[in-house]
C-alpha positions in Angstrom: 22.8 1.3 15.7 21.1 -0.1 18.6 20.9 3.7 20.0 19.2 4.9 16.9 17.0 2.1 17.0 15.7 2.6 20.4 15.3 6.3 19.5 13.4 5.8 16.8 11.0 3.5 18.2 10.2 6.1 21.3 9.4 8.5 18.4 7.2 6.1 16.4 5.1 4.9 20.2 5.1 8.6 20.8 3.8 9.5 17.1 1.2 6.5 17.0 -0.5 6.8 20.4 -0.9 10.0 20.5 -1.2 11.3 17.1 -4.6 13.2 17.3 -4.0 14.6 20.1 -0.9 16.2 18.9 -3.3 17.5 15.9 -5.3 19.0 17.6 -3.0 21.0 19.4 -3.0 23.8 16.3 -0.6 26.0 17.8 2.1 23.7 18.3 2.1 22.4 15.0 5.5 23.0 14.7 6.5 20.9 17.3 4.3 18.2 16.4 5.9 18.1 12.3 9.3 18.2 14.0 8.3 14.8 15.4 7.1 13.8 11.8 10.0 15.1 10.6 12.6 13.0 13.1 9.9 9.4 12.0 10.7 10.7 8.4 14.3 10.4 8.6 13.8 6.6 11.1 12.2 6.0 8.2 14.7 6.5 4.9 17.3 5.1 7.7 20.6 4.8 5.3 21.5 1.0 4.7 19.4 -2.1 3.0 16.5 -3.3 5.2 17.3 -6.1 6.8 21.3 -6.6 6.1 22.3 -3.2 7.1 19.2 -2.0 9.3 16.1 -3.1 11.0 14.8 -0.1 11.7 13.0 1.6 8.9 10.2 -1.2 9.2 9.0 0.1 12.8 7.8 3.3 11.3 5.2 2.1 8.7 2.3 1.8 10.6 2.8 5.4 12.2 2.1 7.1 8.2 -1.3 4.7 8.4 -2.2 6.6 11.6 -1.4 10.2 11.3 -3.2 9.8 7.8 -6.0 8.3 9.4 -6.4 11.1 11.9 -5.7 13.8 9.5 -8.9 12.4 7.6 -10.9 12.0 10.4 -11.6 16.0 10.7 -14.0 17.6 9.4 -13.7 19.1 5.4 -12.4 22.3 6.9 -9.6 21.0 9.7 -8.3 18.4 7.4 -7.8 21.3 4.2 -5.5 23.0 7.2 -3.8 19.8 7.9 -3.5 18.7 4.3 -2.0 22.0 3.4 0.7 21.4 5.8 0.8 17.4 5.3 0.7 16.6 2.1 4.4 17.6 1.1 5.7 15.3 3.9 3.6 12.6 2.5 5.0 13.2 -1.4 8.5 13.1 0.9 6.9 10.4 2.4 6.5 8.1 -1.6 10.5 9.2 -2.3 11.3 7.8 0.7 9.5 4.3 0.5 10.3 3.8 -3.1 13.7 4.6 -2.4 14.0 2.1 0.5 12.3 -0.5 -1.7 15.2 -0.4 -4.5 17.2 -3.9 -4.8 20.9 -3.4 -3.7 23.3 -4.2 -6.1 23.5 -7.3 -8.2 26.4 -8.7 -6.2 25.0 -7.5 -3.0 21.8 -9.0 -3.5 23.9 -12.2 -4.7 25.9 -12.1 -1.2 22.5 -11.8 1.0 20.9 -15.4 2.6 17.5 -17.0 1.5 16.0 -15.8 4.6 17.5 -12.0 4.2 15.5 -12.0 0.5 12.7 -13.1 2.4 12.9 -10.2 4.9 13.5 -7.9 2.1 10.7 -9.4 -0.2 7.9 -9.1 2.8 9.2 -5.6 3.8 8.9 -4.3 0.0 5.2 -6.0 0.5 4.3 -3.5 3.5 6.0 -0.9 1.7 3.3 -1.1 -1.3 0.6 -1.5 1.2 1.7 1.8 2.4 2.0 3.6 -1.2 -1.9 2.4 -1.5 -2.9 3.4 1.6 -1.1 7.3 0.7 -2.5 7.2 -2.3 -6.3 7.7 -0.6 -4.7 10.7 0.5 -2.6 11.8 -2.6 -4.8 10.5 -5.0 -4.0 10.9 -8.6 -1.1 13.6 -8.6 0.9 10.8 -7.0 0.6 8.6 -10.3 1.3 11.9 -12.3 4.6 12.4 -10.0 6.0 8.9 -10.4 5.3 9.0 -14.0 6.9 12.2 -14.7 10.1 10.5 -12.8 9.8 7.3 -14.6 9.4 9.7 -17.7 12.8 12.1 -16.8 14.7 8.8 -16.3 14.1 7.1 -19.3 14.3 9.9 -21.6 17.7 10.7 -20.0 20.6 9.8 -21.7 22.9 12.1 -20.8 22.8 10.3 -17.7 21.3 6.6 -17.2 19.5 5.8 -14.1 20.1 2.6 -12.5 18.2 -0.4 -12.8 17.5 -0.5 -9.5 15.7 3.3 -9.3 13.6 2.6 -12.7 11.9 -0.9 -11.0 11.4 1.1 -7.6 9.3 3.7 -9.3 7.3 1.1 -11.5 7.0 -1.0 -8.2 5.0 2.2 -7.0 3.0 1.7 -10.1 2.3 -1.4 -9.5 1.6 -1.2 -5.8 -1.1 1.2 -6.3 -3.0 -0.3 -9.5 -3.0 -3.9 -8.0 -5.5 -2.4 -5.9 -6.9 1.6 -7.0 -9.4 1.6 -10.0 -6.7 3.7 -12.2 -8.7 3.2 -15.5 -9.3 6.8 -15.4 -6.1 8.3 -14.7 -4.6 10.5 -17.4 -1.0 8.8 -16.9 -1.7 5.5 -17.6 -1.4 5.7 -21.5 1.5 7.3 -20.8 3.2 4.6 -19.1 2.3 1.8 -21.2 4.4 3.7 -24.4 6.8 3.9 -21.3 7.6 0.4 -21.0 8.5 -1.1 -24.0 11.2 1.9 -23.5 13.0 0.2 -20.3 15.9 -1.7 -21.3 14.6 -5.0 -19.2 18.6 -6.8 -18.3 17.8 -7.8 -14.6 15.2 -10.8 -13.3 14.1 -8.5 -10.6 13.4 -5.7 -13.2 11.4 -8.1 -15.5 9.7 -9.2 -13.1 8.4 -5.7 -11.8 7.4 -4.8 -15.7 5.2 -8.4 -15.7 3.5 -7.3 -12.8 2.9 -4.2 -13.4 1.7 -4.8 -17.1 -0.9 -7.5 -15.2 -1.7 -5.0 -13.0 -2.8 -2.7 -15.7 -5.0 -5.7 -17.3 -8.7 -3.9 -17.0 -7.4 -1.1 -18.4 -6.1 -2.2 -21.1 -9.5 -3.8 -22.0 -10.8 -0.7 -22.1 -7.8 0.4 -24.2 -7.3 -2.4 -26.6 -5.4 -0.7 -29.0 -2.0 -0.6 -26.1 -1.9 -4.1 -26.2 0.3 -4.2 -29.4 2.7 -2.4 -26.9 2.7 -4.8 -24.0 1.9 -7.6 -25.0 5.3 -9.2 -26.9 7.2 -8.4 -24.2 5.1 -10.8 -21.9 5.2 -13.6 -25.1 8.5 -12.9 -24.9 9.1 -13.6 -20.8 7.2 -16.5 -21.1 10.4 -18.5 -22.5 12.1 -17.7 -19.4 11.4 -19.7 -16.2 12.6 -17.3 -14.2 9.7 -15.2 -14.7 7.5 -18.1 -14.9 5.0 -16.7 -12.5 4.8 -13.0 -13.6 5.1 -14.0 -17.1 2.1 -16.6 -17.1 0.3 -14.6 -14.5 0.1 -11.7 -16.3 -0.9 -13.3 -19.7 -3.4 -14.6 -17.8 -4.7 -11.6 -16.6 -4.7 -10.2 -20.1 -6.1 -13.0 -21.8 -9.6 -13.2 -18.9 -9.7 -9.1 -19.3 -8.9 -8.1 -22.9 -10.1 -11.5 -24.4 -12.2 -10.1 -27.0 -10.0 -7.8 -28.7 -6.8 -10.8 -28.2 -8.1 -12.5 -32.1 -5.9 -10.8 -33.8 -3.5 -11.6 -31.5 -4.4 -15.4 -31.0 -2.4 -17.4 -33.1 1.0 -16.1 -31.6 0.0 -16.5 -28.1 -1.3 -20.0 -29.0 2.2 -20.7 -30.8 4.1 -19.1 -27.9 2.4 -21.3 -25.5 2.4 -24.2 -26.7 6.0 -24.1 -27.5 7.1 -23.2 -23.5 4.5 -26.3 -22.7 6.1 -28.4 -24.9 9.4 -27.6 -23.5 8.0 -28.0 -20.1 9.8 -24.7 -18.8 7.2 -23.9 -16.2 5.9 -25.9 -12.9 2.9 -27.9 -13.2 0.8 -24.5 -11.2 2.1 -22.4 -14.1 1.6 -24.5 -16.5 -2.5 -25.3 -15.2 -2.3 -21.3 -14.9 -1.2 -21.0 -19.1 -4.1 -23.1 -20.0 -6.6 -21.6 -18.2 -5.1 -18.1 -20.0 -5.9 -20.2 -23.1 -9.3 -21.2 -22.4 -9.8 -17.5 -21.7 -8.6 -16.6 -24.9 -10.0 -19.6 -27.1 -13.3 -18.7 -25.6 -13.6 -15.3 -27.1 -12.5 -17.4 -31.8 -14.9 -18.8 -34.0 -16.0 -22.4 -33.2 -13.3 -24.3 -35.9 -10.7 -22.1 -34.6 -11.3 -23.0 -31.0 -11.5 -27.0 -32.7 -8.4 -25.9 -34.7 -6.3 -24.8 -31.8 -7.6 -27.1 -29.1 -6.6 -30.5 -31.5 -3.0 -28.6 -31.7 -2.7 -27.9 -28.3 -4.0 -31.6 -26.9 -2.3 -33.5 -29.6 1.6 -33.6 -27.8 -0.4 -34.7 -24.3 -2.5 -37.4 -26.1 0.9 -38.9 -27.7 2.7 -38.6 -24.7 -0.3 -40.7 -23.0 -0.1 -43.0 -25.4 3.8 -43.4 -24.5 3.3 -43.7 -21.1 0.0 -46.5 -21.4 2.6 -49.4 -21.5 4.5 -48.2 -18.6 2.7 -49.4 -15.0 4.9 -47.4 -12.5 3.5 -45.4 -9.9 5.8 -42.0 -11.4 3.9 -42.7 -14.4 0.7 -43.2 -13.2 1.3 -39.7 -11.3 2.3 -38.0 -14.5 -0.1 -39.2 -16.5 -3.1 -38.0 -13.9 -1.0 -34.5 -14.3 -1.5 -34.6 -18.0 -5.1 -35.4 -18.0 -6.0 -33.0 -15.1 -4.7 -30.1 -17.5 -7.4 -31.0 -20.0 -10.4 -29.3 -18.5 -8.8 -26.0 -18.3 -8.9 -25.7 -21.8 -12.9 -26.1 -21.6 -13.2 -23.9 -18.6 -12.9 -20.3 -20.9 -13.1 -22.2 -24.3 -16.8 -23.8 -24.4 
């Protein structure tokens, strides 16, 4: 291992520091892709980054570089290099995605805190490279992953793994967090997508929340897709294991889409309530659920935002009342948590 590693980070130095050079010389372009090729495979090194290898993560800032120099050229020097590069960097997307799929459940179970750590940081710089490729790819790359996402879930001949359908919705994800997608032509497409993924893993969940918040401004400008969507996050919000993708992402929905959420209002007020009441969520998640609330209070009629605000407050002002007669400084603590929640409710809502 420690000879593959050493290897590959020769090639990578080699590849980074003197990438345009090596573009420029036309007539050894073959010699030059065979050095591509050799980062390429450094790249989708077999094994789980960081349990089985360490390697893969040296190579990431190499496909920011060549890209960069390809683009560089003028219009007519980067069609000749694009003709010749873009396959490697669709190779490139399978690749990343691929390394960014969760081992399996008892794998995953066996790996230390600081191992998820690694892994979570690492599937961070791999979606910071999917964005970055897409400026190169542009929109065919949200076509390809959908048409994969598509061919897997329509399969049942043969079911995919968990693991494969949250890699491809992570690319998803990883590229609307950040592109303007609301004119892609795949987008519609994905959202009747979703409600199709059979959602039995936290990790998986979690990837659908995000990628459903991701897709927030668009959906505003397509209001009639939120009737697919938007159970499934009412539906994660009873879970505190997705407490912050859940609540982020109604969030998200209910600042972008709030004035097409009325006929939607009374279940998400219902919904929320009943998870605050419970107390399921931290005190951030819980500030971040009312402020979705004042976002979407802010968009009813004047005695339905009095209606739903006397519902909402009336469990913290009874609780208050509880608490007066107590003069410890726990209670004194809570109770400044209680009241501090108030003026989210009148951030969106007045």
């Amino acid at each position: 291992m420690e000879t593959s590693h050493g290897i590959c980070r020769i090639a990578v130095a080699l590849g980074e520091n003197h990438s345009r050079a090596l573009l420029e010389q036309v007539e050894h372009w073959q010699g030059f892709l065979a050095l591509v090729n050799m980062i390429m495979f450094c790249t989708g090194i077999p094994g789980h980054y960081p349990v089985n290898e360490t390697t893969s993560s040296l190579t990431l800032t190499f496909w920011y570089t060549l890209q960069d120099d390809i683009m560089s050229f003028d219009s007519e020097r980067q069609a000749v290099y694009l003709q010749v590069y873009r396959p490697v960097y669709f190779q490139l997307v399978d690749v990343l995605l691929h390394k960014a799929q969760f081992p399996s459940d008892q794998e995953y179970a066996s790996w230390s805190s600081d191992e998820k750590e690694q892994f979570r940081i690492y599937r961070v710089d791999i979606s910071d490279t999917l964005m970055y490729v897409y400026e190169m790819l542009g929109a065919e790359l949200l076509s390809n992953l959908y048409e994969k996402l598509g061919r897997i879930l329509t399969n049942t001949e043969q079911p995919s793994s968990w693991q494969h359908t949250e890699a491809l919705l992570y690319g998803f994800q990883s590229i609307a967090e950040t592109i303007d997608v609301n004119y892609s032509d795949v987008i519609p497409g994905l959202i009747g997508l979703i409600p199709r993924i059979s959602i039995n893993n936290i990790q998986l969940a979690d990837t659908v929340m995000f990628t459903i918040g991701a897709l927030a401004e668009w959906l505003a400008d397509h209001p009639v897709m939120l009737s697919s969507v938007l159970p499934l996050v009412l539906q994660a919000l009873g879970n505190p294991d997705l407490s912050v993708s859940s609540v982020s992402t109604l969030k998200k929905i209910c600042r972008e889409c709030k004035f097409d959420l009325p006929p939607y209002a009374t279940n998400i007020v219902a919904v929320s309530q009943e998870v605050l009441i419970k107390q399921i969520h931290k005190t951030s998640q819980c500030m971040w659920l009312m402020q979705a609330l004042g976002f979407l209070l802010s968009a009813l009629p004047v005695e339905e935002i009095l209606r739903n605000l006397h519902s909402l407050i009336t469990p913290y002002i009874q609780q208050l009342e509880k608490l007066a007669d107590e003069t410890t400084h726990t209670t004194h603590t809570v109770v400044t948590v209680k009241v501090a929640y108030f003026p989210l409710y009148w951030t969106g809502a007045i």
